[in-house]
N, C-alpha and C positions, 0 to 999 in steps of 0.2 A: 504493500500500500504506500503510496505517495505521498509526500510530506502535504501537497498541498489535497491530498484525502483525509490526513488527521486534522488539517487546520479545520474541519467542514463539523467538528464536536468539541469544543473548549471547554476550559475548565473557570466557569464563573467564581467569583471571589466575593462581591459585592453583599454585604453585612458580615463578612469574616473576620474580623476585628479582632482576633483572639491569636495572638501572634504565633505564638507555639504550633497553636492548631493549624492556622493557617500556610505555615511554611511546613510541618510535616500534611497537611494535606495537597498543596503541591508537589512536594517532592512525590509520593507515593503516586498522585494520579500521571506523573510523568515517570513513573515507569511501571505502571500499568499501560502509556503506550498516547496517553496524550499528549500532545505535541502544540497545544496552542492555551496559553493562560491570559488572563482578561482582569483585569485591574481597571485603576480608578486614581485621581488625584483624589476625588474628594471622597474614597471609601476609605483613605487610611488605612492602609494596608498595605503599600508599595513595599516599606522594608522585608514586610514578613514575606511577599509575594518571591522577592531576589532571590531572602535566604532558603526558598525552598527550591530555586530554580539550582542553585548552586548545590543546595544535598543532593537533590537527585545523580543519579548514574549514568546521565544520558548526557549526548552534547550539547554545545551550549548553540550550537548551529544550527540544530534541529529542531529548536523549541521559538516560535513566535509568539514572544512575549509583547499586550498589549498595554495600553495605561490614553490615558486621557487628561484632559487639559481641563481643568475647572474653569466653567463660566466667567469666570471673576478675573482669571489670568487672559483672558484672550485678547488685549493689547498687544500690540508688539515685542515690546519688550519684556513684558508680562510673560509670554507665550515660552521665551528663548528661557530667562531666567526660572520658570519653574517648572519647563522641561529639563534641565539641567539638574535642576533641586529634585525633580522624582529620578532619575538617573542616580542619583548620588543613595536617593534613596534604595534604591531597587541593586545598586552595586554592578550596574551592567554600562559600557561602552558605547552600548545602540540600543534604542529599544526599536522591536522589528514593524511595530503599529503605533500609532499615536494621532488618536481622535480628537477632534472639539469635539467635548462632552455635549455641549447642545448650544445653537447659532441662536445663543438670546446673550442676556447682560452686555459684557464686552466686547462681544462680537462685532468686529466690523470686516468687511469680506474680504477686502482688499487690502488689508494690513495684517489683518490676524492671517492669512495664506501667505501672504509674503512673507512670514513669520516661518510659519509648515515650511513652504519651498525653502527655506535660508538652512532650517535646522535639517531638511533633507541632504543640503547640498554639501553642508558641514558632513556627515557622517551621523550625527548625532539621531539621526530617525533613517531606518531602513522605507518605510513606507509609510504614504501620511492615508487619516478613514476621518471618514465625518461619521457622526452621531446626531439624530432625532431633524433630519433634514427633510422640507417638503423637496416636490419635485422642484419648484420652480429656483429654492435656494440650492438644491445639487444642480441645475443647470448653470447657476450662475459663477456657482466653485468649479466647474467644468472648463468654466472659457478662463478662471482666473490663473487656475496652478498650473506649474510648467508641465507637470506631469500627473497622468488622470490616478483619482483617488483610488487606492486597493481595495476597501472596503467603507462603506456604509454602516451602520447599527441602529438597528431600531426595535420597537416592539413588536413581535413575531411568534407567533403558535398558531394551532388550530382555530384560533376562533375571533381573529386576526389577520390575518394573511395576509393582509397589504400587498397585492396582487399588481398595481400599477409600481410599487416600489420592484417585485420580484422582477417586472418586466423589462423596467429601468436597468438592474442589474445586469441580464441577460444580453441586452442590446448595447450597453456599453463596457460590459466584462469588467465587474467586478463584482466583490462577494457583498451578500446582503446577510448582514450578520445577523440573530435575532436573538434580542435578550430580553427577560424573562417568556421563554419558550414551552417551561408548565406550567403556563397562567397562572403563576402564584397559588399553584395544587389543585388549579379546579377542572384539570386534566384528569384526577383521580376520582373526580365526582362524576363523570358522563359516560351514558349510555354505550355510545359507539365505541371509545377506546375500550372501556372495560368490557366488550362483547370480544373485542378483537383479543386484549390482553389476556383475557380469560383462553380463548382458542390457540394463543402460541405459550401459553403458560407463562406469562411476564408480565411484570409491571406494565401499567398505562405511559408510566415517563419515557419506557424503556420503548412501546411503540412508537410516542409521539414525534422521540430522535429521530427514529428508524424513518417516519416518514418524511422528517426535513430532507434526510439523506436521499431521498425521490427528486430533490426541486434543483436544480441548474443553478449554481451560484449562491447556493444557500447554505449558512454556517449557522450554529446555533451556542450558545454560549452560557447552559442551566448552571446556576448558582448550587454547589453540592459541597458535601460533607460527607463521615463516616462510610457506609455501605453505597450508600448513593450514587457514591464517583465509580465506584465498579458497573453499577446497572449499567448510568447513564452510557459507559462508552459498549457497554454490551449491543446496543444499536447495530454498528455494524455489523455482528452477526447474525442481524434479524431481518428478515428478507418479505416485506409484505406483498399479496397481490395486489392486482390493478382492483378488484372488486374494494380492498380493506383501504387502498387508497384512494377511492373515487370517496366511499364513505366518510372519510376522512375531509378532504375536501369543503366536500357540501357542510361544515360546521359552520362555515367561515359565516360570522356574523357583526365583525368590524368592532369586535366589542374590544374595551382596552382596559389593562389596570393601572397602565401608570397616567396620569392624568398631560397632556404632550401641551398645554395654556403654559404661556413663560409663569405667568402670576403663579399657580401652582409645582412647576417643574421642583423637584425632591433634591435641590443639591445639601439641606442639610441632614 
C-alpha cells in the first residue's frame, strides 16, 4: 500500500490534551501502520503530537504530519512566527501539511498565502491545505498560491457529504480531508450502518472508514484513543458492496455538528 493510501485514514488528535496519552497514542497508531497524524495550533497538543512521532519505529519520511494555523495568527507575520513556534513545538524541521484553521478573524487572502507560499519556499512547510473553505474562497486561494493546495479539510461523514466540495477535489486533484467523520458517535446510533456492521461483524466506525475509502480524493481524519485507533484503520481490510455503499450514500442529509458561522466557529 502506498504512502499516499495511508494518508486517505489519519490519526485525529483534536481534544487529546493528555500528553502522555497522546504521544504514546501516536507512537502506537504509527506502527500499527498509520502514516498521516493531524494536529492543531489551537488543540495544544503539538509537543505531545512530535514526541510521539519520534517514539515510534517508523520513518520520519513516511509519516505526514499535519498542524494548523490559529485564526488569530493569520497575519503575515503572525502566520511565519507561529509556524515556527509549533515546529519548535512539534521538534520537526518540516511539517508535511499546514492549514489555515478557518478563513475568518485574520485572515486576509492575499497576505496570509503569501505567508503559506514564503514558508513553502523556505523548506519550513512541505505542502500548504486550507480548512473550512466555501467554494468561492478555495477558488480565490487557487488563483493566489504559487502552487495548488494539497489538501482541503472540512466536515465530512455520512450525513454530510459535501458532494460539491468532493467534486471540487476530484477536478482539481487534491485531497478533501474530513474531520469529524463519526459524527460525533451518531454513526453508532443509525439504522443502515448498524445493519451493514452487524452483517460484516464490525463496528459502524469501522464501516463508515471503509466507505470514505470508496470516494476519489477523500481522507478522513477520526479523533481516537485506546482500542479505537486499531478499529479505525481496520477499514482497509473491509471491503463493502456497491448495494452497502449506495445505502450509505442516500444518508446524506447536509446535516452538521460543528456549527461553520465565524461568530460560533470553536477555536477555544
Amino acid at each position: 500500500m502506498s504512502v499516499n493510501d495511508r494518508f486517505r485514514i489519519g490519526l485525529g488528535t483534536y481534544q487529546n490534551t493528555d500528553s502522555e496519552e497522546c504521544a504514546s497514542t501516536v507512537a502506537r497508531a504509527l506502527e500499527m501502520g498509520y502514516r498521516h497524524v493531524d494536529t492543531a495550533q489551537m488543540y495544544g497538543n503539538e509537543a505531545a503530537v512530535g514526541e510521539g512521532v519520534r517514539r515510534a519505529d517508523v520513518p520520519r519520511e513516511a509519516v505526514t504530519v499535519a498542524t494548523k494555523v490559529h485564526p488569530e495568527n493569520l497575519a503575515y507575520d503572525d502566520v511565519v512566527e507561529s509556524t515556527e513556534a509549533s515546529l519548535d513545538r512539534l521538534g520537526l524541521e518540516t511539517v508535511d501539511l499546514l492549514y489555515v484553521h478557518w478563513p475568518v478573524d485574520a485572515y486576509d487572502p492575499e497576505a496570509t498565502l503569501a505567508a503559506f507560499d514564503e514558508l513553502r519556499r523556505s523548506g519550513a512547510v512541505r505542502h500548504i491545505g486550507l480548512s473550512n473553505f466555501t467554494p468561492e474562497l478555495l477558488e480565490e486561494a487557487f488563483e493566489l498560491l504559487e502552487e495548488p493546495p494539497y489538501a482541503h479539510q472540512v466536515e465530512l461523514h455520512p450525513f454530510c457529504q459535501q458532494p460539491e466540495l468532493q467534486r471540487y477535489a476530484r477536478e482539481h486533484d487534491h485531497w478533501l480531508v474530513g474531520y469529524c467523520p463519526l459524527a460525533r458517535g451518531s454513526v453508532f446510533e443509525n439504522e443502515v450502518l448498524t445493519d451493514i456492521a452487524d452483517e460484516h461483524g464490525v463496528s459502524e466506525a469501522r464501516v463508515t472508514l471503509a466507505w470514505f475509502l470508496t470516494k476519489d480524493n477523500v481522507s478522513a481524519v477520526p479523533k481516537a484513543t485506546g482500542e479505537h485507533v486499531r478499529d479505525n484503520i481496520g477499514a482497509f481490510d473491509l471491503e463493502l458492496t456497491t448495494r452497502e455503499i449506495e445505502r450509505i450514500d442516500a444518508l446524506d442529509r447536509g446535516e452538521r455538528f460543528i456549527d461553520d458561522t465565524p461568530a460560533e466557529v470553536p477555536w477555544e
